[in-house]
Structures are given as structure tokens and as C-alpha cells.
C-alpha positions as CSV (number, residue, x, y, z in Angstrom):
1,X,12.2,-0.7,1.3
2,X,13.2,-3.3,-1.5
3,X,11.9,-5.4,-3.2
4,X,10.5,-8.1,-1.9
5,X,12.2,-12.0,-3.8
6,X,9.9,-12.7,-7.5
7,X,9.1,-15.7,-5.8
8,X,6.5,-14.0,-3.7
9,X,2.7,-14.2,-4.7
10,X,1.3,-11.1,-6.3
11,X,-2.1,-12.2,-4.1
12,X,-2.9,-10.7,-1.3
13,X,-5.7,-12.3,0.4
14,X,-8.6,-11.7,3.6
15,X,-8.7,-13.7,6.7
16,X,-11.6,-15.9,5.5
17,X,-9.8,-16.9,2.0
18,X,-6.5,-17.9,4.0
19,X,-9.2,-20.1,6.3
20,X,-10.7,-21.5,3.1
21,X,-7.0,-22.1,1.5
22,X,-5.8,-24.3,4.5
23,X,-8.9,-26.3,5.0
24,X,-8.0,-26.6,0.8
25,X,-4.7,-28.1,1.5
26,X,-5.9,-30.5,4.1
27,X,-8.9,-31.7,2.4
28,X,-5.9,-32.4,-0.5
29,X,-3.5,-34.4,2.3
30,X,-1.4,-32.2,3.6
31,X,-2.4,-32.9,7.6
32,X,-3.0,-29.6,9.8
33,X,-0.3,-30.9,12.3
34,X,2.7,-30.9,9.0
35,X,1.7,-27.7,8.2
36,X,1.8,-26.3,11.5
37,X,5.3,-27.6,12.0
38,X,6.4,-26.4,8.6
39,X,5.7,-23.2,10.3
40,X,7.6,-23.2,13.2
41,X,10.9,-24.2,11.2
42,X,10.1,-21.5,8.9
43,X,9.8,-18.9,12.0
44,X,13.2,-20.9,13.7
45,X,15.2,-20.3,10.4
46,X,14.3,-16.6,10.1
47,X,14.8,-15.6,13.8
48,X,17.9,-17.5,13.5
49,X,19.0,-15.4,10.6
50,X,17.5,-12.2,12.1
51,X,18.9,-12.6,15.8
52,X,22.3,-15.4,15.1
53,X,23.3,-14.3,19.3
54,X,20.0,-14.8,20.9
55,X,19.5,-17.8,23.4
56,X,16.3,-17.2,25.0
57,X,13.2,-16.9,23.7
58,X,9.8,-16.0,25.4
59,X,6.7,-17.1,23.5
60,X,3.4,-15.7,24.3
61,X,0.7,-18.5,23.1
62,X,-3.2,-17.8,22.2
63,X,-6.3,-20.3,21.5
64,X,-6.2,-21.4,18.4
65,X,-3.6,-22.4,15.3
66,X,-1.1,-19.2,15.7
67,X,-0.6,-20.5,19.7
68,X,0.4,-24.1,18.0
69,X,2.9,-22.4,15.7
70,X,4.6,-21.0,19.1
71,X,4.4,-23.9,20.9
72,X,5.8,-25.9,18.0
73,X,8.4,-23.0,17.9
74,X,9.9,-23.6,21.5
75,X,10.2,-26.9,21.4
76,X,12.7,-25.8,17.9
77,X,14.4,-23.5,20.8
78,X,14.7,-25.9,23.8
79,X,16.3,-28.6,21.1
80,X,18.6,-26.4,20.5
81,X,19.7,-25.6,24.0
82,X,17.9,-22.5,24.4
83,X,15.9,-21.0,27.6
84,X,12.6,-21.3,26.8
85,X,9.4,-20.0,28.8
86,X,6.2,-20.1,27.2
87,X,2.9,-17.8,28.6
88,X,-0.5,-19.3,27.8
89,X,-3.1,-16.9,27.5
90,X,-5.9,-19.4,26.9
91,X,-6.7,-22.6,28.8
92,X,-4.4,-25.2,26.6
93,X,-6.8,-27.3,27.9
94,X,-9.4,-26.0,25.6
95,X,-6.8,-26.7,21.8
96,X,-8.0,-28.7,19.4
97,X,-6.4,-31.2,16.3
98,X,-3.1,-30.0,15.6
99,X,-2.6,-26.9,18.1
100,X,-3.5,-29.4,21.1
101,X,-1.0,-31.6,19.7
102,X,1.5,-29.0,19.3
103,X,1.0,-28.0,22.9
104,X,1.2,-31.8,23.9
105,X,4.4,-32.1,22.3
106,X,5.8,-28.7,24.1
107,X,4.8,-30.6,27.3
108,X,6.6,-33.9,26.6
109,X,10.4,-31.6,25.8
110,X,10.3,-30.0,28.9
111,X,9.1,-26.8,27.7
112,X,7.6,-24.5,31.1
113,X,4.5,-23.6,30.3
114,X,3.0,-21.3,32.5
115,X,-0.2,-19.3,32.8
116,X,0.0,-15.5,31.6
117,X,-0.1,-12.8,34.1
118,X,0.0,-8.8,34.2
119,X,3.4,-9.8,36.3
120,X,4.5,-12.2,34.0
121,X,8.7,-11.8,33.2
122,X,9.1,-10.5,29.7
123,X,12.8,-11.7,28.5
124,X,15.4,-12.6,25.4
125,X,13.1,-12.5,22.2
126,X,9.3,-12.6,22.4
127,X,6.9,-14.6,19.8
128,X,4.0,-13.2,19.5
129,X,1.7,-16.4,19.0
130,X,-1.5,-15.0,20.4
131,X,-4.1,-14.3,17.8
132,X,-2.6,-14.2,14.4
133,X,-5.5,-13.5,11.9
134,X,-8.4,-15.0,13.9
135,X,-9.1,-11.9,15.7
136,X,-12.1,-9.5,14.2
137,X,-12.8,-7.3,16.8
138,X,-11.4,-5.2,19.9
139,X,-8.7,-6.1,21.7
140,X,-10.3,-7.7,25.0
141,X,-8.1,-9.1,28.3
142,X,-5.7,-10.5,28.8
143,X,-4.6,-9.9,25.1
144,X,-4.9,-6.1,24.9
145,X,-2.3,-5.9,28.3
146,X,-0.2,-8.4,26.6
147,X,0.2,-6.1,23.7
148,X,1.1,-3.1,25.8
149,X,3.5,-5.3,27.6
150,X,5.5,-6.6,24.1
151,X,5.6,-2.8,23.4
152,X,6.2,-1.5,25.8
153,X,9.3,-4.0,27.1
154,X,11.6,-2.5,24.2
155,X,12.7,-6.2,23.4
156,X,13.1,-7.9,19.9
157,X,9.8,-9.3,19.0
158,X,8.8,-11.8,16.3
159,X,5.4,-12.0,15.1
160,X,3.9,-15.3,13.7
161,X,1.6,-15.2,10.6
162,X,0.5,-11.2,11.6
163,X,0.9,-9.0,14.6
164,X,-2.1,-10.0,17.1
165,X,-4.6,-6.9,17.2
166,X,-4.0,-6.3,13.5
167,X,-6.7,-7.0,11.2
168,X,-5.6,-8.9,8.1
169,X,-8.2,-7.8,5.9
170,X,-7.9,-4.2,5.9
171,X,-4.8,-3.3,8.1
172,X,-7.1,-1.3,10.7
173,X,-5.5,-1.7,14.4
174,X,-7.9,-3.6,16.2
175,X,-7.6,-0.9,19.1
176,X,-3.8,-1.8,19.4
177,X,-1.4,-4.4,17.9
178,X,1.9,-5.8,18.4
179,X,4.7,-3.6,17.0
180,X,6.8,-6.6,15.4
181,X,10.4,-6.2,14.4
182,X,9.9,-9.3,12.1
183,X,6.7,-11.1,11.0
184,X,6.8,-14.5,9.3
185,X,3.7,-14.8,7.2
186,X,2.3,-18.6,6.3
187,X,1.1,-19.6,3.3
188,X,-0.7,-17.0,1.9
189,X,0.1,-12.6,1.8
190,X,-2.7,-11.2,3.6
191,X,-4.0,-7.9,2.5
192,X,-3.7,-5.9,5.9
193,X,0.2,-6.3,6.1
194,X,0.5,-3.9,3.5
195,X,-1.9,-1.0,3.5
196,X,-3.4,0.6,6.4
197,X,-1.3,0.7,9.7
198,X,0.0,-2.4,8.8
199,X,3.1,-1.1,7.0
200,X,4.6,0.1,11.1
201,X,3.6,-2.8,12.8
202,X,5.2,-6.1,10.6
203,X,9.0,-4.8,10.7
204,X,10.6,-6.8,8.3
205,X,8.2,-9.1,6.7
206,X,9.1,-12.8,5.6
207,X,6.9,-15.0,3.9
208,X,6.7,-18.7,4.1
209,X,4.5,-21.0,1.6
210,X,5.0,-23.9,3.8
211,X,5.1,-26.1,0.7
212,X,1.9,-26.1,0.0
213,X,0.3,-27.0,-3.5
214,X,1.5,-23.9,-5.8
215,X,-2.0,-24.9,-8.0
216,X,-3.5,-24.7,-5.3
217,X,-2.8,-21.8,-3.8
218,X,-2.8,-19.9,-7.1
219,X,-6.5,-20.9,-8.1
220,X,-7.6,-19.4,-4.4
221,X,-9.6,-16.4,-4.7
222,X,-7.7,-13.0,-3.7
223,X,-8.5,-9.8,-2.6
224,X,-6.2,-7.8,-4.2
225,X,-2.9,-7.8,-6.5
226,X,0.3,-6.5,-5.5
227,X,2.2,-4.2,-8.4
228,X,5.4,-5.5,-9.7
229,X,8.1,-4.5,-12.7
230,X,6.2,-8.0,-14.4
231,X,2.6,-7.0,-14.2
232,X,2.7,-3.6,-15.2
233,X,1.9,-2.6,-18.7
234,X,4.6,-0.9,-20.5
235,X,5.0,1.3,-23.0
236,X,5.5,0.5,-26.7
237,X,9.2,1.3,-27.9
238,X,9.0,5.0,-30.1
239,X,9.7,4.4,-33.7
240,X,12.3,6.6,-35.1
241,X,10.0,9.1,-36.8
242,X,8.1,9.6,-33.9
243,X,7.4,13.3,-33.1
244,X,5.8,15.5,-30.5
245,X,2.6,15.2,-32.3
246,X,2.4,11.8,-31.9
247,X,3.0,11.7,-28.3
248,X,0.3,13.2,-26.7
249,X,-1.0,16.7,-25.5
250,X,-1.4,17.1,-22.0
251,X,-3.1,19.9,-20.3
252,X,-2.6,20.6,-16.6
253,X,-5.1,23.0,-14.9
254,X,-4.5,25.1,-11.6
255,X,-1.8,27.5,-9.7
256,X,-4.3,30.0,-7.6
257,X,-2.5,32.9,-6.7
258,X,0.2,31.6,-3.6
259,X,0.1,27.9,-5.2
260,X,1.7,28.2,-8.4
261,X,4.3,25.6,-7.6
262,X,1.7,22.7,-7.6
263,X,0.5,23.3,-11.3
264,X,4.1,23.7,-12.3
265,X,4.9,20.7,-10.7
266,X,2.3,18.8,-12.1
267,X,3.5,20.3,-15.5
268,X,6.9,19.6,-14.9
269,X,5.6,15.5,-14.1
270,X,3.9,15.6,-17.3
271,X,6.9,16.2,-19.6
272,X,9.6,14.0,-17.7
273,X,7.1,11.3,-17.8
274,X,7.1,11.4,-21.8
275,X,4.0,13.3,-23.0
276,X,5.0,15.0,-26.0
277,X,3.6,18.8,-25.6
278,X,2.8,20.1,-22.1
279,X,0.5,23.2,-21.6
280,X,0.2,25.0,-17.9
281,X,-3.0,26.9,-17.6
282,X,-2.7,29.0,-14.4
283,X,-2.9,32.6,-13.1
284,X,-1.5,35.4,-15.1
285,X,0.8,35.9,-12.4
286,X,2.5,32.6,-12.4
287,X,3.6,32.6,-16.2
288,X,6.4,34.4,-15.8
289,X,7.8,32.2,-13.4
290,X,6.6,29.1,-15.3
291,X,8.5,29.7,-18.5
292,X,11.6,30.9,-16.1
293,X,11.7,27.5,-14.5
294,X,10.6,25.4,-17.2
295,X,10.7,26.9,-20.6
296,X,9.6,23.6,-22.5
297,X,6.0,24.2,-20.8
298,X,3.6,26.1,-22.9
299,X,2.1,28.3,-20.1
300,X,-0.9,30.4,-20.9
301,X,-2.4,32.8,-18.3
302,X,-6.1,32.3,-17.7
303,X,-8.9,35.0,-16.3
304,X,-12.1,33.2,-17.1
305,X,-13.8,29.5,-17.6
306,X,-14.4,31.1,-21.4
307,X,-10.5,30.9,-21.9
308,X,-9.9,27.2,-20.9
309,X,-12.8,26.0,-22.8
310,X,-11.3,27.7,-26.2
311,X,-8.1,25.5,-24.9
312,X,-9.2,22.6,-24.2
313,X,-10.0,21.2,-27.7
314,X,-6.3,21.1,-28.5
315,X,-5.5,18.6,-25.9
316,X,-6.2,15.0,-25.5
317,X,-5.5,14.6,-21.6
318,X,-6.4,17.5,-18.9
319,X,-5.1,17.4,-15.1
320,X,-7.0,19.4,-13.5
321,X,-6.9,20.3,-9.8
322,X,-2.9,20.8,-8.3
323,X,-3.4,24.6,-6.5
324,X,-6.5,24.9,-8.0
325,X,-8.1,26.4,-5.2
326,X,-11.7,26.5,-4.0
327,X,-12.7,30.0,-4.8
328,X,-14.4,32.1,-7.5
329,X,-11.9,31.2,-10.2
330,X,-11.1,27.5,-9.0
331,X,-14.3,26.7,-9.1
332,X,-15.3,28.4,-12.7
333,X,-12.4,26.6,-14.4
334,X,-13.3,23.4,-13.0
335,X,-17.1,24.1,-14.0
336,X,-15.2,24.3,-17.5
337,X,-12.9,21.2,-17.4
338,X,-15.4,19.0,-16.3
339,X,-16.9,19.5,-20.0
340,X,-13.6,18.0,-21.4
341,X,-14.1,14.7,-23.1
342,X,-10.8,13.4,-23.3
343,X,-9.4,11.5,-20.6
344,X,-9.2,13.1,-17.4
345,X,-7.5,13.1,-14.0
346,X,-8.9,15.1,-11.2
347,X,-6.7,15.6,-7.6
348,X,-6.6,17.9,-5.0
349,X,-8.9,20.6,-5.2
350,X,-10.8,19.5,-7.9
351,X,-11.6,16.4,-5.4
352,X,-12.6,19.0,-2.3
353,X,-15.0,20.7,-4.9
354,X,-16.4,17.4,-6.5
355,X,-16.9,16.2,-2.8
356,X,-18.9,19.6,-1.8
357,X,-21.0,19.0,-5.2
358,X,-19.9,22.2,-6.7
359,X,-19.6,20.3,-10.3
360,X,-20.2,16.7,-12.2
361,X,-17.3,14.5,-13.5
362,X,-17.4,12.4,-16.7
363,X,-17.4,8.6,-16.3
364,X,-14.0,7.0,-17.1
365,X,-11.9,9.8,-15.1
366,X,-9.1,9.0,-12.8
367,X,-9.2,10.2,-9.1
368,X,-6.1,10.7,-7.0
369,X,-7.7,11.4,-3.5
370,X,-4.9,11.3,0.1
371,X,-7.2,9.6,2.7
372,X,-8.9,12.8,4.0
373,X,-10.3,13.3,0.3
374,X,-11.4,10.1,0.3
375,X,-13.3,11.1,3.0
376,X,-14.7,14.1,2.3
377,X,-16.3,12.5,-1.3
378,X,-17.5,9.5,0.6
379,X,-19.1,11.6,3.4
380,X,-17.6,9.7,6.3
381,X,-14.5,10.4,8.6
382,X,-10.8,10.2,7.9
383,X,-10.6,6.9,10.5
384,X,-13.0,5.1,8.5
385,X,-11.4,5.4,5.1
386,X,-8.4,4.2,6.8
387,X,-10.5,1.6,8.9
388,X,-11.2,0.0,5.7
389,X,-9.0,1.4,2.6
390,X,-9.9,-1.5,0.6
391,X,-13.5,-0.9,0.8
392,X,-13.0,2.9,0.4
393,X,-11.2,2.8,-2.8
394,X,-13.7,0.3,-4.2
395,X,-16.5,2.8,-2.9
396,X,-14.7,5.8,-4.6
397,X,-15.2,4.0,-8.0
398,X,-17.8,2.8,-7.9
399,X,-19.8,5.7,-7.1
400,X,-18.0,7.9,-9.4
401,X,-17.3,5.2,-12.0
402,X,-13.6,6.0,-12.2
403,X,-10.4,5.0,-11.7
404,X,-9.0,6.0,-7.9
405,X,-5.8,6.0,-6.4
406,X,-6.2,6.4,-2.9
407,X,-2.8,7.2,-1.9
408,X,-1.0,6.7,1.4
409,X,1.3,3.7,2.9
410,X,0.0,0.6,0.4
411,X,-1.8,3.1,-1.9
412,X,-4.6,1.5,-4.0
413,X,-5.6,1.4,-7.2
414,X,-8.9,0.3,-8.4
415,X,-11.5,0.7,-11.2
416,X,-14.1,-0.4,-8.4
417,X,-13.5,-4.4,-9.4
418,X,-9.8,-5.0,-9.2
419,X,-7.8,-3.7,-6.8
420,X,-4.0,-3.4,-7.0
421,X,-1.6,-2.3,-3.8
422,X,1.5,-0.8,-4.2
423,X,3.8,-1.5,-1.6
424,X,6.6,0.6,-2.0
425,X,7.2,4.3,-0.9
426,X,9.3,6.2,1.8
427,X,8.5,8.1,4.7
428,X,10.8,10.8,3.4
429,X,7.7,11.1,0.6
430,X,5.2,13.1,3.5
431,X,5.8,16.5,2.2
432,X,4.5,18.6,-0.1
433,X,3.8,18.4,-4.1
434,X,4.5,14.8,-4.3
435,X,0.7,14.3,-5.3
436,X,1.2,16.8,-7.9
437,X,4.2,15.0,-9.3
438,X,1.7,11.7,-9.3
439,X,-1.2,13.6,-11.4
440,X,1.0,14.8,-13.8
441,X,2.7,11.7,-14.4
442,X,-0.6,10.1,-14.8
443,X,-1.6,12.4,-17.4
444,X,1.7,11.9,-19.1
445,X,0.5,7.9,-19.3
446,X,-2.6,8.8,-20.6
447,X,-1.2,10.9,-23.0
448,X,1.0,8.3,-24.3
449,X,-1.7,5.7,-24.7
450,X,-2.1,3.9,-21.7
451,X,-6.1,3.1,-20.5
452,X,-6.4,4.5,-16.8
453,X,-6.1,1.6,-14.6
454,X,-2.7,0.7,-16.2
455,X,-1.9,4.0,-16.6
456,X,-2.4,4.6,-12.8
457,X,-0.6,1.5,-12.1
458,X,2.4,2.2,-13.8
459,X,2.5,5.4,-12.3
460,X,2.2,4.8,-8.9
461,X,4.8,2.3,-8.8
462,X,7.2,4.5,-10.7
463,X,6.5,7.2,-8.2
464,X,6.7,5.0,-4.8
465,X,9.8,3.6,-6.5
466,X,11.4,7.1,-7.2
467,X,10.7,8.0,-3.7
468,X,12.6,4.9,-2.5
469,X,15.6,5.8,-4.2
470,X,15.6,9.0,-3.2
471,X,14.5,8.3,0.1
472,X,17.8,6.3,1.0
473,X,19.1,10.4,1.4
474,X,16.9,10.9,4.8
475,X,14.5,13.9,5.2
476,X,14.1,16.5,3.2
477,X,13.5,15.3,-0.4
478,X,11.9,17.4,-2.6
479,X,8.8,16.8,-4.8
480,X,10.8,18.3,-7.7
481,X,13.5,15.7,-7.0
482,X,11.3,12.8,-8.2
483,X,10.6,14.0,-11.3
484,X,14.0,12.8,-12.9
485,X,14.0,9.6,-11.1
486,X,10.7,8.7,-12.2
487,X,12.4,9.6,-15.8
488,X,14.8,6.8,-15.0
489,X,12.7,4.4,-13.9
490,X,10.4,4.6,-17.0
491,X,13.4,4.0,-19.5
492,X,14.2,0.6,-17.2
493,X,10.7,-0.3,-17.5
494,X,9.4,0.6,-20.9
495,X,12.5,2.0,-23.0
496,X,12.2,4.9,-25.3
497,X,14.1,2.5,-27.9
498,X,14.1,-1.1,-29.0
């Protein structure tokens, strides 16, 4: 995806605050009724640009203020000569303030306006004006077969605000959703368009402040932040004596026997993200082919937890965990780098063996769980750390008082009280090693100087954006492929040089 305009909020908000923010801008005189028109020409100017050959339009209107938007929005299609049918899925007799108005004004252009029905003729584009963010539980009739209709039909569909069925706190599918091609959000990002399965169901996602008071809406408390180029930390320009020394030792730890590559990986990360000496403790087996494919790596072979500890004083970062494994010698070296007091970041198996209790982890560590790690160190199910990913990162921090990255579409990143989402990424990124390229670049962060949360900002947005890039290819991108990217990346964001 790209980026979305700078003029976009970095908030990203819950249902309750966007509630809070409009009854805000009305108590400050901006009536209900002029926003909710502002709306509807906001939707009428992006299906307009989305769909220039279109002439019908089939709106599909719920209860409350998201029906008003569409009824607002056919009477922009009818004015313009469109054919226009509108399905009400709720009594219109039962709208109030500005969405019985909006329906009232429907009424009076000649807009049909006709009960919904499982029979009901689905045609041209369909607005999807049913729930929008007021919905906070399962999908009940008629709404759940009007879903299943839109999706099913294989028309164009816009969705106003946020697909009904989706919940805009967390992104969790309310049992089913409308798959939008476009969504036009109002006056506020919410957090569940992001992150959860809310990435597949917006489509293209607009966003529309509806004028509303930029103080305003800036003072309003948020949920979350997104990451962007502008608030990231970067790194401090090297001076021209600078040497290795002076750049940070990194330490990555793991490569059982059959999963060497992850380690190396991880190692690889490590020195294209800048850290200035590298060392890959792994199995005797996997040096030779270490040094083979990466000679810059110092690689030492290790038999016992007494070896890594005599290494780990030399180092001021450890990664511990890429191909680690869960067995006799996995679990002795991680017995051994959990004594490390430098900064830490723990992934992959290192997170299965924290979660079965098999060792203790310093305060102040980062954790890099995928959502079914997540769930195995909070002792619940994959579905409800993606129910709620929001509340599962926090959870993770908290509990371990460390900085976690729970990865996936919108991954987080929290030190348990502020939580940044990262929108970018690629489906061509679901394969394997791209979390070991993440830990290592971490630890290279660290290495360099960064404090964990930024360090785990900066590098999760350098990775989603590497994966972007790379992504534009198709299938089949390799882990190892990122590595130079994200090299790229860092010298746009933070250059080596002033």
C-alpha cells in the first residue's frame, strides 16, 4: 500500500471517543445536520472519483447517524440524475435530530425508499449505511443477511464511516462484515480500520475531517498513534572518526540443528541495520556455513549454557530466540541469556519457552510475539488475541514489563501505555524468516542507541516498508531480500552522514 496524504491524523481512536468528539463539535456550533451533510458530499466526491461511469446507486440505510449519511447521499445521486433506490433496514419512523431529517429530506427529492427484504434487488453501486461504528455485538437480522447479500452480489460497494459488522475499536469481525472496495471515514481514524481484520474489509480507505475544529479534534483523547517517517526517532548522523567500537555489539542467539537459516538471518538483519560488530552463536554445525554466507559475522559454535555466558559480557545487545528450538540445548542457552543485563530482545522460541515458564526475563526486554505467541504467553486462544490486539499487546507488557511487538496486519507496538500501529506491510511478507529479519534489526537499533520503544518503532516501520517495496514484485519474496531494503530505508530516514 502507500502512504496514506501527511495531512491525515496520526490518532487513531475507539467508538466511544469518536461519540465524545462529535457531541464536542456540536456542543461548539457546528449542528449534527451540517456535519452529516458534509459527509455525504465527502462520500459523493470519492465514489465519483472511484467509479466516474456509474449511474446507479443502491443504498442500504440503518437506525441511526450512518443511515443519515446514506440518505443524505442519494438525494447527492438523484440531483445528479442518477437511479437511486434506497433499502431501509430500520423503521425511518423511529430517526431522530439530524438522521430523521436526512431521511425527511430523501423523501421530499423523490428518492424510493423502500423497506429491506431477503428479496430485495441488489444493483449499480451499493452504500453500505447500516451500522457504521454503533454496532458492539453480533450481527443480528436483518443486518447479518444484508451483509451476506453485499458480499455475496460481486458489486462495487462503498462503505460509509466503517464496514457494518466491523468493530471500530479493535478490528474483530463482529461475526461477519461488509467487504468494502472503498470506505470513507468521518472525522476521526478509528483504530479497528487498521489492525485486526480490518485491513481486508475497508478496500481503499479515504478519510474525511468534515471541517471540523482541527483544536478540537487534536486535544480528543486517542487510542493509539499511527507510525510515520515524522514521528519516528532517528538516528544521530556518525561523526567521521566513528568506528566499529563505537557502534554497538550485537549478539544473536539460536540456529538448532535444521534451523540455522533463522539465526543467520537474524545476524545478517543485525549488520545491514548498522550495528557495528555482529556475533552468531549457533550450533557447531552451522559455522561453517555462516562465515560462507556471511563472512562479516563473527560466528562461534556453542555446546553448552557455560559457553554463552563467557560470551555474553562482550556484547551490549543479545537476540535471542530465531531457531532456537525448544529442546535440551534451546532451553539451556536461554536459561543463560536470560542472565544478560544488557538490553534484550526475545522472539520465537525464546517466546514458546517464556510462555511454558521454562525461564524468567529481565524487565525492560523487547518481545516480538506473531499472534499465536501472543497467545500462548497470555494463556488464551489465537481468536482472542486477534479479537482484541489492542488489549493483547497492552496485556503482553504489562505483565512482562517490556516492550512487545505483536506483529501481523497493523502490527503494534507498546510499552504497555502507548500504543503505536503500523499500517504498512504486504501480503507477499507471509513467509518465512521475515520475523527474524525484524529481531535482528531491533537489536541493531538497540545497539546503536535507540531505547526500546523507538527502537521497535523505527524498526517495524522500516521492515513493513521494505516489504512494500519489495512486495510490488508478487509472491515469492524472500526474507533475505529485505535486508538491503531496510538498508536503504534507514539511510532516507536517519543518514549515516550529515
Amino acid at each position: 500500500m502507500s502512504e496514506y496524504p501527511s495531512s491525515w491524523p496520526l490518532s487513531l481512536h475507539d467508538a466511544a471517543q469518536v461519540r465524545a468528539l462529535d457531541a464536542r463539535l456540536m456542543a461548539a456550533g457546528t449542528p449534527g445536520a451540517v456535519l452529516m451533510q458534509r459527509a455525504a458530499q465527502a462520500a459523493w466526491r470519492a465514489l465519483r472519483r472511484r467509479w466516474p461511469q456509474l449511474r446507479k446507486l443502491c443504498v442500504l440505510a440503518g437506525p441511526g447517524n450512518n443511515g443519515g449519511d446514506g440518505y443524505l447521499l442519494a438525494v447527492l445521486a438523484r440531483r445528479a440524475g442518477w437511479d437511486v433506490q434506497v433499502y431501509s433496514l430500520a423503521d425511518p419512523a423511529r430517526l431522530r435530530d439530524a438522521a430523521a431529517q436526512a431521511y425527511a429530506e430523501a423523501c421530499a427529492q423523490g428518492v424510493q425508499v423502500q423497506p429491506w427484504h431477503a428479496e430485495a434487488v441488489l444493483d449499480g453501486l451499493l452504500v453500505d449505511a447500516m451500522l457504521g461504528t454503533g454496532l458492539a455485538g453480533e450481527l443480528r437480522e436483518p443486518y447479518a443477511t444484508a451483509v451476506a447479500r453485499i458480499n455475496a452480489s460481486g458489486l462495487p460497494c462503498l462503505a460509509l464511516d466503517i464496514p457494518s459488522g466491523l468493530c471500530a475499536d479493535t478490528g474483530r469481525l463482529w461475526g461477519a462484515a461488509v467487504r468494502a472496495d472503498l470506505t470513507v471515514t468521518f472525522i476521526a481514524l478509528k483504530l479497528g480500520l487498521f489492525t485486526g481484520a480490518g485491513p481486508d474489509q475497508v478496500g481503499e480507505l479515504c478519510f474525511a475531517d468534515l471541517q471540523a475544529d482541527a483544536a478540537l479534534c487534536a486535544a480528543a483523547p486517542a487510542m493509539a498513534q499511527r507510525l510515520t517517517a515524522g514521528n519516528l526517532q532517528r538516528l544521530p548522523a556518525r561523526p567521521r572518526t566513528t568506528h566499529k567500537g563505537r557502534c554497538g555489539r550485537l549478539l544473536v542467539v539460536g540456529g538448532e540443528r535444521g534451523y540455522g537459516g533463522a539465526a543467520l538471518l537474524a545476524a545478517q538483519s543485525g549488520l545491514r541495520g548498522g550495528a557495528g560488530m555482529v556475533s552468531l552463536a549457533t550450533r557447531e554445525e552451522h559455522v561453517a556455513g555462516a562465515l560462507a554466507r556471511c563472512p562479516e559475522l563473527m560466528v562461534r559454535g556453542l555446546l553448552s549454557s557455560g559457553q554463552l555466558l563467557a560470551l555474553l559480557p562482550g556484547h551490549d545487545v543479545l537476540v535471542v530466540g530465531p531457531g532456537l528450538g525448544q529442546g535440551a540445548w534451546g532451553r539451556s542457552l536461554l536459561t543463560a541469556a536470560a542472565q544478560f543485563e544488557g538490553a534484550q530482545v526475545w522472539d520465537a522460541d525464546a517466546l514458546n519457552l517464556l510462555a511454558a515458564g521454562r525461564v524468567q526475563i529481565r524487565a525492560g526486554a523487547v518481545l516480538t510475539p506473531h499472534p499465536g505467541e501472543a497467545a500462548r504467553l497470555l494463556g488464551c486462544s489465537l481468536v482472542e488475541v486477534q479479537d482484541d490486539r489492542p488489549a493483547a499487546a497492552l496485556r503482553l507488557a504489562q505483565r512482562y514489563q517490556a516492550v512487545v511487538v505483536l506483529k501481523g496486519a497493523g502490527s503494534l507496538v507498546t510499552d504497555g501505555h502507548a500504543l503505536r500501529l503500523c499500517e504498512h506491510g504486504h501480503p507477499a511478507m507471509a513467509g518465512p524468516g521475515l520475523g527474524d529479519v525484524l529481531a535482528g534489526l531491533i537489536g541493531a537499533l538497540l545497539a546503536q542507541g535507540l531505547a526500546a520503544l523507538p527502537a521497535s518503532e523505527l524498526a517495524v516501520w522500516l521492515h513493513a516498508r521494505a516489504g512494500e517495496r519489495l512486495g510490488q514484485a508478487g509472491r515469492g519474496l524472500l526474507a533475505s531480500e529485505l535486508v538491503g531494503v531496510i538498508r536503504e530505508l534507514l539511510e532516507e530516514h536517519s543518514p549515516c552522514c550529515n
